[in-house]
C-alpha positions, 0 to 999 in steps of 0.5 A: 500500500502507497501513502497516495492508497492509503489517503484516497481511502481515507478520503473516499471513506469520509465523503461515503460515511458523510452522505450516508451520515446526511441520509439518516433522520435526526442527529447521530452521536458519533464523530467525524473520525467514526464517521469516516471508518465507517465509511472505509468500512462501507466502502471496501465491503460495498466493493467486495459485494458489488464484485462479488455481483458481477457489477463491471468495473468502468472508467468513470463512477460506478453508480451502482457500487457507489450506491451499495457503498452509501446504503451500507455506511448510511447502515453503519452510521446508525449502528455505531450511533444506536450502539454509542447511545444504549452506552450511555 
């Protein structure tokens, strides 16, 4: 893995986690760090689905993965919010 790898997931992973965050009704109580590996999360499992689907790779955006990938961090988002506030 490259530093160039490793910052594009980070930034994918925030902009993923941030539209599935905005999706979500009300406030979440978590961060913006969760929020972004819950979007590396979603993102490499909605990759993993998506090709395990058979969805083709293109040169430009994958309008299906990156749905997969939204739906999944807008899931995950709200676990890890319900999971921090049942702690509380």
């Amino acid at each position: 893995m490259t530093i160039a790898s490793i910052l594009g997931a980070i930034v994918i992973g925030a902009v993923i986690g941030a539209i599935g965050r905005l999706l979500l009704p009300g406030r979440q109580a978590i961060g913006w760090v969760l929020t972004v590996v819950v979007g590396i999360v979603a993102a490499l499992i909605g990759t993993a689905i998506a090709q395990s689907l058979g969805v083709a790779t293109t040169d430009g955006i994958d309008w299906i993965e990156l749905v997969m990938q939204v739906v999944l961090a807008a899931i995950g988002v709200g676990l890890v919010a319900g999971l921090r506030r049942s702690r509380v």
